[in-house]
C-alpha positions in Angstrom: -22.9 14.4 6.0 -21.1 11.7 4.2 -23.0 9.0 3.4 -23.2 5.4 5.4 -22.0 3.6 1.6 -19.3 5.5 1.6 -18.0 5.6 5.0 -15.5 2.4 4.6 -14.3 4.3 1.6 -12.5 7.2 4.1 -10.1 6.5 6.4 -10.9 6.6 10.2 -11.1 10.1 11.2 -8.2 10.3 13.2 -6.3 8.9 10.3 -7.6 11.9 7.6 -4.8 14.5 8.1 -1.7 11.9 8.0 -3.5 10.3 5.0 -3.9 14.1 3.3 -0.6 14.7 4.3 0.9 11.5 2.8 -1.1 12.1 -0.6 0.2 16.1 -0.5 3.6 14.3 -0.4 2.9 11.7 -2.6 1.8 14.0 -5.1 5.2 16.5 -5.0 7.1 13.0 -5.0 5.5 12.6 -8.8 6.1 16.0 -10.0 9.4 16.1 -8.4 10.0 12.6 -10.2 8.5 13.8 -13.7 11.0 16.9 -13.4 14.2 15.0 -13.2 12.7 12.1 -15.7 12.2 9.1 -13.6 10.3 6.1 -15.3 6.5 5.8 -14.0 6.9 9.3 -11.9 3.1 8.9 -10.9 3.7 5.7 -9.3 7.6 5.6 -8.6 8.0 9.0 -7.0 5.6 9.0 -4.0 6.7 5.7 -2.8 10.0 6.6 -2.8 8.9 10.3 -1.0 6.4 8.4 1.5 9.2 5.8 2.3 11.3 7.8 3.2 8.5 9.8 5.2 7.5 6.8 6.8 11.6 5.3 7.8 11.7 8.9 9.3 9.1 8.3 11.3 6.6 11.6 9.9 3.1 11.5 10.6 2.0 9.6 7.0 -0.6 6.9 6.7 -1.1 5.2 3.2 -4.6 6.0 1.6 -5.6 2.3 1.5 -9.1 2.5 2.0 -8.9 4.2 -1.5 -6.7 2.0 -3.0 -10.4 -1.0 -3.6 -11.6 1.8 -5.9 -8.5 3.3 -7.5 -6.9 -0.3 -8.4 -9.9 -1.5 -10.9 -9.1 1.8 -13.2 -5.7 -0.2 -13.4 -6.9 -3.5 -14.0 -9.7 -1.8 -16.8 -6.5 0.1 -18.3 -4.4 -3.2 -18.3 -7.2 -4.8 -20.4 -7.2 -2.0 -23.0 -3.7 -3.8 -24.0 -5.3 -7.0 -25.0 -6.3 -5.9 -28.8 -7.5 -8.1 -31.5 -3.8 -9.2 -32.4 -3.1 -10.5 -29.5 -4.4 -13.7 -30.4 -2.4 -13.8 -32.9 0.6 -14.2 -30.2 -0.3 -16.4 -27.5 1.6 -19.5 -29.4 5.0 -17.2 -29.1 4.3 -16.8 -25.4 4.4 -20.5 -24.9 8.1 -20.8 -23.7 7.7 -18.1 -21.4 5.2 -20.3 -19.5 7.0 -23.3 -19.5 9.7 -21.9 -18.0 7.6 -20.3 -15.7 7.6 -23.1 -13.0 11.4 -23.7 -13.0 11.7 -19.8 -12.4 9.4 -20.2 -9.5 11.3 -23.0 -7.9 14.7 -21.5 -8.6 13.7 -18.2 -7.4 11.8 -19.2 -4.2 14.2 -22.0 -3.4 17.2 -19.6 -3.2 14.8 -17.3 -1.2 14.1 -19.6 1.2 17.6 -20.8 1.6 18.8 -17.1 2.1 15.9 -16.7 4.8 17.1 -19.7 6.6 21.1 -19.9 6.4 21.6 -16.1 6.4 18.4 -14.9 8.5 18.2 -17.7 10.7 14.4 -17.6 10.3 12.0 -20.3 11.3 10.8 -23.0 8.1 7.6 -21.9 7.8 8.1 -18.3 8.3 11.3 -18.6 5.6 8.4 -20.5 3.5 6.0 -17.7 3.0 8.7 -15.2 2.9 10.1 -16.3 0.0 7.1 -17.4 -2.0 6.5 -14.7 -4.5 2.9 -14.6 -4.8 0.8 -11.6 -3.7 1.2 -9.5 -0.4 -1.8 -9.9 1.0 -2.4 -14.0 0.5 1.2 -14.5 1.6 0.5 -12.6 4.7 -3.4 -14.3 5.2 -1.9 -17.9 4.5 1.4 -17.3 6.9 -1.0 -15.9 9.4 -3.0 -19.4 9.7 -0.1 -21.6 9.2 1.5 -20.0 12.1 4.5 -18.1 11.1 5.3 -14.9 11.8 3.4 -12.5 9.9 5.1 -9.0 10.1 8.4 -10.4 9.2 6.5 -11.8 6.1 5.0 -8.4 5.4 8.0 -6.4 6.1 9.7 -9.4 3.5 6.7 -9.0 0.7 6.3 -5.3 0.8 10.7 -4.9 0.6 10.7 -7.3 -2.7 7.7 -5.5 -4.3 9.3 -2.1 -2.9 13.2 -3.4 -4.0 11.6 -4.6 -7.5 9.6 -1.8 -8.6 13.2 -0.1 -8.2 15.4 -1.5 -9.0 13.7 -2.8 -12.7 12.5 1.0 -13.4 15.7 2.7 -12.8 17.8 -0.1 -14.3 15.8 0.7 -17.5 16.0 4.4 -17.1 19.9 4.0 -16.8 20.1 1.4 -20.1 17.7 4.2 -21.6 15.0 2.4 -22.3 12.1 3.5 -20.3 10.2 6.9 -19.9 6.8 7.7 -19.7 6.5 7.6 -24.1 4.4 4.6 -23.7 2.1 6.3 -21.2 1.8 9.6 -23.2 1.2 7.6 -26.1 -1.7 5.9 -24.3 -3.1 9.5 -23.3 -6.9 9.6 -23.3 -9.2 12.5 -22.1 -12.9 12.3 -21.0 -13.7 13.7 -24.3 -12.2 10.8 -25.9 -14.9 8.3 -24.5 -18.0 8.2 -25.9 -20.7 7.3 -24.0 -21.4 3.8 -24.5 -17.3 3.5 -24.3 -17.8 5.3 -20.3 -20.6 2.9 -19.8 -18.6 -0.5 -20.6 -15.7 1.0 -19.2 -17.4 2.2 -15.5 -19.2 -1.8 -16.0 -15.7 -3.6 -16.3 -14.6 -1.7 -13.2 -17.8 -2.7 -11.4 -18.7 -5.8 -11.7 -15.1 -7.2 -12.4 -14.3 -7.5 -8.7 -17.9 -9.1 -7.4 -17.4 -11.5 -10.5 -13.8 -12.1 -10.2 -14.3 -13.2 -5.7 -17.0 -15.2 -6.9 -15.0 -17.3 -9.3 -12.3 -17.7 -6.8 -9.6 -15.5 -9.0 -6.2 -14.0 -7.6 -6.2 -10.3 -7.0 -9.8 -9.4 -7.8 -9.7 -6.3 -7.3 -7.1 -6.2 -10.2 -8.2 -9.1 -12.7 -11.8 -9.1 -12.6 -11.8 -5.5 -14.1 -9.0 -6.4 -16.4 -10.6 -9.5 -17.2 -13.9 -8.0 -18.9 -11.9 -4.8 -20.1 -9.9 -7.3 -22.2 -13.0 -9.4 -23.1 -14.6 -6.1 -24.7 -10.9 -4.8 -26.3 -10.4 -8.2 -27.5 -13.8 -8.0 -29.1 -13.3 -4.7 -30.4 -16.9 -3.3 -28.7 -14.2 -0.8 -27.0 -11.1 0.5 -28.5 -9.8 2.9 -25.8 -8.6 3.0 -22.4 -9.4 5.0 -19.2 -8.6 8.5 -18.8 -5.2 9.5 -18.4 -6.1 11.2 -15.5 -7.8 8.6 -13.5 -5.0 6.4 -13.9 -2.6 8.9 -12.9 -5.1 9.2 -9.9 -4.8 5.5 -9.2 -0.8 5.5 -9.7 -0.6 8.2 -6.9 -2.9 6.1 -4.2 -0.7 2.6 -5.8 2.7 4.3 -5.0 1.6 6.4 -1.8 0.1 3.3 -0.2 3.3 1.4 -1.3 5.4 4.0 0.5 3.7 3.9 4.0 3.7 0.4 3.9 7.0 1.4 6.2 5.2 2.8 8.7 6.4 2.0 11.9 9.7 0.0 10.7 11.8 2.1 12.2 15.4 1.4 10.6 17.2 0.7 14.6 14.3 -2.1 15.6 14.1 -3.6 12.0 17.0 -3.2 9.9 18.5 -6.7 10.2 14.8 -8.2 8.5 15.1 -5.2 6.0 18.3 -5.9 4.6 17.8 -9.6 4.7 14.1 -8.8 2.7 16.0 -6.8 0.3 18.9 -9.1 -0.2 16.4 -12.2 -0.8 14.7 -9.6 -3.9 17.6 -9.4 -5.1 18.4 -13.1 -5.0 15.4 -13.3 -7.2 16.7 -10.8 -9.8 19.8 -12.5 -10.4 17.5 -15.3 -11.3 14.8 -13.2 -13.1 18.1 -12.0 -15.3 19.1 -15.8 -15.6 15.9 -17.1 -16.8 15.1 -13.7 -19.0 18.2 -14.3 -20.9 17.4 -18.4 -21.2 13.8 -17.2 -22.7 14.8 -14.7 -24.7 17.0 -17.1 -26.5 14.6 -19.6 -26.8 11.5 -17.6 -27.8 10.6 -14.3 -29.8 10.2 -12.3 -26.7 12.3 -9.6 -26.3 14.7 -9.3 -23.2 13.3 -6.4 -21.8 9.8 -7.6 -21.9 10.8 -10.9 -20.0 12.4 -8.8 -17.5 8.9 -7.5 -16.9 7.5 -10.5 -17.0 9.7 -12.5 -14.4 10.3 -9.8 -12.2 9.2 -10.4 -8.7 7.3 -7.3 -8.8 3.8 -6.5 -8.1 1.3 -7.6 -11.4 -0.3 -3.5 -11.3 3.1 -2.2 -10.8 5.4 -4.3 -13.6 2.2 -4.2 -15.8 2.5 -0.2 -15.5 6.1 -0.2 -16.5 5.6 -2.5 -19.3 3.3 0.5 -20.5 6.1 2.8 -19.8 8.6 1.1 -21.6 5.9 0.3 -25.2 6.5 -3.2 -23.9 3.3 -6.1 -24.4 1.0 -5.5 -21.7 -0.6 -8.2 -21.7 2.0 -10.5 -22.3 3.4 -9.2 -18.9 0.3 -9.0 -17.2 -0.4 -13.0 -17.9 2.7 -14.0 -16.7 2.3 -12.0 -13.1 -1.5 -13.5 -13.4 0.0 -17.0 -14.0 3.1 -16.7 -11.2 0.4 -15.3 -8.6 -1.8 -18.4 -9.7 1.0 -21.1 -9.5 2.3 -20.1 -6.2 -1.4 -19.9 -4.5 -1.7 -23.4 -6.2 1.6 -24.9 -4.8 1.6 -23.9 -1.2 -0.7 -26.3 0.6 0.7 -29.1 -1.3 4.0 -28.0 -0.8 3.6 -27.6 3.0 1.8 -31.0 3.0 5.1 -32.3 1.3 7.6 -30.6 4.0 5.3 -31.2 6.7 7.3 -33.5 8.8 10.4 -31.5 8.3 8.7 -28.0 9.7 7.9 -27.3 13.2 4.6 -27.6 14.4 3.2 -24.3 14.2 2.4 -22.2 17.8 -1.0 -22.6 19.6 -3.7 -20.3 18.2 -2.8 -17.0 19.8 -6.0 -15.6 22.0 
């Protein structure tokens, strides 16, 4: 008998064996992806293997109840990458914010554009479309300003999807990323002593209670990586999670990431498809722009503003900075500060275009 606390953990029953088989094929996605050396296998190789599942209409469902429990490891891994020295840094990293802004108009300005000239899609629903903030926000706030929410999922999970991609195997190609910096990182439960298990289990715990309560993006993510980094930072804890669990969470990330296409069958949604990827890719030409502009300007490396800019997901482009020895937490602040800035901007910028949108439909129901 499972217990009533952790029934909204499992998926509906009739849901179970689509999500087992989605995970069996996540997990031969990873190994098949470690054997022919793609970057981030764990997380890279079962979305690709449950995308293609899902576009070919199999019976997979993502394990997304799981993925609450499974993203904290992430976000108390991310923190292990704040050490001491990192404060040492954060007056090199000031270029890369101030450019920050200008990237975000740039990038979401040709998003829109493409959207509207090229898609034909309405203002508002070209709006949050092209915003890069996170998914789900982009989807909530789209839902309640009246635009048409599936094409604005279809859009957000494509450029996360398209990103993740295209920035990993670009790397892999210039020979720049494996999975060194995660075997470097490798930690096993006997590593951990137990005060170190205690902390670590606490960061994951009361991270994402703390981080909803202070109104913070993504808690899930950067309450735990918040108070990970806190103690790192500190020096009360010098290692990260086990290996393992993270290579847990990196199998739920990139299996839930694949089924995402569930039920956009290629014939009924191709046109918003291409015209999702197209618009990511608009926004990598201007990632590349602006990478280049900061690296010349600042300290940074290339690579690692790559990372930074990239209009990928903050768990996901944080995970291949760890694959590629890049700063962690320099890319995880930037993806923290982009998410922030767009979640900031919207309802003034909406307020600011509102005479030139349509009114939005009446409430549905």
């Amino acid at each position: 008998m499972v217990s009533s606390r952790l029934m909204p953990l499992l998926p509906p029953p009739a849901d179970r064996p689509r999500v087992v088989f989605a995970l069996a094929l996540g997990l031969a996605g990873g190994g098949l992806a470690t054997l022919v050396g793609l970057p981030l296998p764990w997380m890279l190789g079962p979305m690709l293997v449950c995308a293609a599942a899902a576009l070919g209409g199999l019976p997979v469902v993502g394990p997304v109840a799981a993925r609450p429990v499974v993203i904290p490891v992430i976000g108390v891994m991310l923190g292990a990458g704040f050490s001491p020295g990192i404060l040492g840094e954060l007056g090199g990293w000031a270029g890369t914010f101030v450019l920050l802004p200008p990237f975000l108009i740039a990038g979401g300005l040709s998003s829109w554009l493409w959207f509207r000239t090229v898609g034909g899609y309405d203002a508002r629903t070209a709006f949050f479309c092209a915003a890069p903030g996170g998914l789900n926000e982009m989807i909530i706030l789209g839902a309640e300003a009246g635009a048409d929410e599936r094409r604005i999922a279809l859009a957000h999970a494509l450029r996360i999807f398209v990103a993740i991609t295209a920035v990993a195997l670009g790397f892999a190609l210039l020979g720049g990323t494996t999975t060194a910096g995660l075997d470097a990182a490798h930690t096993g439960f006997a590593d951990l002593g137990p005060l170190d298990a205690v902390m670590l289990l606490a960061c994951a715990v009361a991270g994402v209670p703390m981080a909803r309560v202070l109104r913070l993006p993504a808690p899930a993510l950067f309450g735990p990586m918040t108070l990970s980094a806190a103690l790192h930072l500190t020096g009360l804890v010098t290692v990260p999670p086990p290996t393992v669990l993270v290579g847990v969470a990196q199998l739920v990330i990139g299996t839930v990431l694949g089924c995402r296409f569930v039920g956009a069958s290629l014939r009924e949604t191709g046109r918003d498809m291409l015209l999702g990827a197209g618009a990511t890719l608009l926004l990598l030409m201007v990632t590349l722009v602006f990478a280049s502009l900061v690296a010349a300007l600042t300290p940074a490396p290339w690579s690692q503003v790559v990372l930074a800019y990239s209009p990928g997901g903050l768990a996901e482009m944080s995970l291949l900075a760890l694959a590629k020895n890049q700063d962690v937490a320099y890319v995880a602040t930037a993806h923290i500060a982009r998410i922030v800035l767009i979640l900031l901007a919207i309802q003034p910028l909406l307020r600011l275009l509102g005479e030139r949108l349509p009114p939005p439909p009446p409430p549905r129901g």
